[in-house]
Every structure is written in C-alpha cells, then in structure tokens.
N, C-alpha and C positions, 0 to 999 in steps of 0.2 A: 161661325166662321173663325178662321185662326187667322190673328194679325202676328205676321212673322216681322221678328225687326234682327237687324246683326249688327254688334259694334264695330265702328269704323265707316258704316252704311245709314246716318242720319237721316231722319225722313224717309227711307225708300222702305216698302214692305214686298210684300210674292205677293204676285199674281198669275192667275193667266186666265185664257178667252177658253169657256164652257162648251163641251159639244156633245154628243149624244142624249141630251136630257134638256127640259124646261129651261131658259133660258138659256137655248143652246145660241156661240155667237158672244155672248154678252161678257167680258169679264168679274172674275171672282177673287175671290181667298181661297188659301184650304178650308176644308171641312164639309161636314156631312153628316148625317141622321145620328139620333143617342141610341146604343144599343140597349134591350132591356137590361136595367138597372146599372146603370153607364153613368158614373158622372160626369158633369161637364169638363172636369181637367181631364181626365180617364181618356174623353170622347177626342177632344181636340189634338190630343196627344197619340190616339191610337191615328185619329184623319191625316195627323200631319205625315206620320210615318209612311203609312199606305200608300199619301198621292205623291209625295217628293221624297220619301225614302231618308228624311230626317229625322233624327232622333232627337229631340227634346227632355225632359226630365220633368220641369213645368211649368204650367200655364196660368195665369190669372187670368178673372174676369174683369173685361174694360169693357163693355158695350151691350143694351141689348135694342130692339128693334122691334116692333109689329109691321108685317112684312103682308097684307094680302095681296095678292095674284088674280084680281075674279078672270082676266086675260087667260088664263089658264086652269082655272077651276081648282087653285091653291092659295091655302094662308097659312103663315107661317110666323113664329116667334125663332127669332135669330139670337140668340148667345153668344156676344163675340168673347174671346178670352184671345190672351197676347202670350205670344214665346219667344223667346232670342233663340238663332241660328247658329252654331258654335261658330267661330270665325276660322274661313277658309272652308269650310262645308259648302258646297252649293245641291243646289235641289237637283231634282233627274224624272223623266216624266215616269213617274208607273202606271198611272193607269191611259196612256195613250186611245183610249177608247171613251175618256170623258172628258180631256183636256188637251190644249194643243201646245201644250210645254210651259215654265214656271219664268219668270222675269222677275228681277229688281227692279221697285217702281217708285220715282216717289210722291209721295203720299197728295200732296198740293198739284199734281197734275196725272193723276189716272188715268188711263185710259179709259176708252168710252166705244161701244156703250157698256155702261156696267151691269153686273145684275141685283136684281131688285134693295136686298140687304145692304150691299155696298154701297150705292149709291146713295140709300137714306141715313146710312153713318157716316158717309164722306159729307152729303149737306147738312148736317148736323152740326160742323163744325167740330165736331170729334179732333183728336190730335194722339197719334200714336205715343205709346210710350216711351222711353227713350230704352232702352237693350241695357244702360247700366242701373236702371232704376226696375227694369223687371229682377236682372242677375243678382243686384244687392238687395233684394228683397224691402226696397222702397216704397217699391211702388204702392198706393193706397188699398189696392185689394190681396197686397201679397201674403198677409199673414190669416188671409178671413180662410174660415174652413171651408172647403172643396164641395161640401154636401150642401153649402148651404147657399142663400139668395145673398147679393151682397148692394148695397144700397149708399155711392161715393155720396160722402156729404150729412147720410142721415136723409128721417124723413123732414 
C-alpha cells in the first residue's frame, strides 16, 4: 500500500472504496502486486502513477502487515511505504474499473469498512508521516537502501 501525504494536508492520506476485486466495497490505499524483480519503492511508485496518475519520485518504507484472508482463499504480506503529493496535484481516477475515485482523508477517522491491510495499520496505531519529514529526507527509513528489509528501531 502507498500512504500518500501532501503539505499543507496534515493527517489526511488518499483513499478510495475497492471494486471489481477481493475486497470489493471496502476502502483502500494505492497499490498493488510487485512485478518480477520490482522493488518496493519501483512498485509503489509505478501503483501510484497508474491508479491516480501522480508522479512521485520517492517512497519510504513506514509499515508492513501479515494480512490472511481465509474469507477469500488469500494471504498476504503488505508493504506499506509513504510518498508526498506535489502540492496542488490532485489524483484522478485511472483505473475506474477497480476504484470509485481517490479522496483526502484523515487519517484518525477513515472511512469504513476498510480493506483488510488498512484496517490492521490503522488499529495499529500507526501515525503517517508528516510530508516534510518524508520530502527532507528525515524521516527514519529515508536514507535505508530501497533493495533492502528495513527494521525502525533495530532488533
């Protein structure tokens, strides 16, 4: 999942409600499957473009999740990573065949119901990045290398 943030837009990220697929109905983030040999900033960054037609540059890893489905005969490991929205860009639906258009949301009152990922980072207590700590390269995973696992804190 991409947790999209934009200065000036404290606490709100994009979302929107899932449709043609597993969890259809349910709200989400961007993103979507790794291609082969896809990193994860590559990945997040190619999903973000495709579903809301924003360009990014890039992305850190803030989040991941063990995500089973047996409801649906899926399990999944979520990789969240975070990107700032240039300010003044807004999203635009592209794939209107899996989504029912993108919103600002924020973050402390989501809408519901979520899908599965979301929900278990949202009661997580998770807390999105701030947009000037991804952009200044602050934030705790912004200088770790792209290829690799990244672990806030240490073991």
């Amino acid at each position: 999942g991409v947790l999209v943030v934009q200065e000036g837009r404290p606490g709100m990220v994009l979302v929107s409600r899932r449709k043609g697929s597993h969890g259809a109905g349910k709200y989400q983030l961007p993103g979507g499957h790794l291609e082969m040999n896809e990193g994860w900033e590559e990945c997040a960054l190619r999903e973000l473009e495709e579903e809301t037609g924003i360009r990014a540059t890039k992305a850190c890893f803030v989040a991941v999740t063990n995500d089973p489905m047996p409801e649906e005969g899926r399990h999944y490991i979520t990789v969240f990573m975070a990107t700032t929205c240039p300010v003044g860009v807004e999203p635009r639906l592209m794939e209107p065949d899996k989504c029912e258009g993108w919103e600002w949301t924020d973050w402390e009152h989501l809408p519901k119901p979520m899908f599965h990922p979301l929900a278990k980072l949202s009661a997580s207590g998770f807390k999105p990045p701030l947009a000037s700590a991804l952009s200044s390269g602050t934030y705790p995973s912004s200088g770790f290398p792209a290829a690799c696992a990244f672990i806030p804190g240490g073991c």
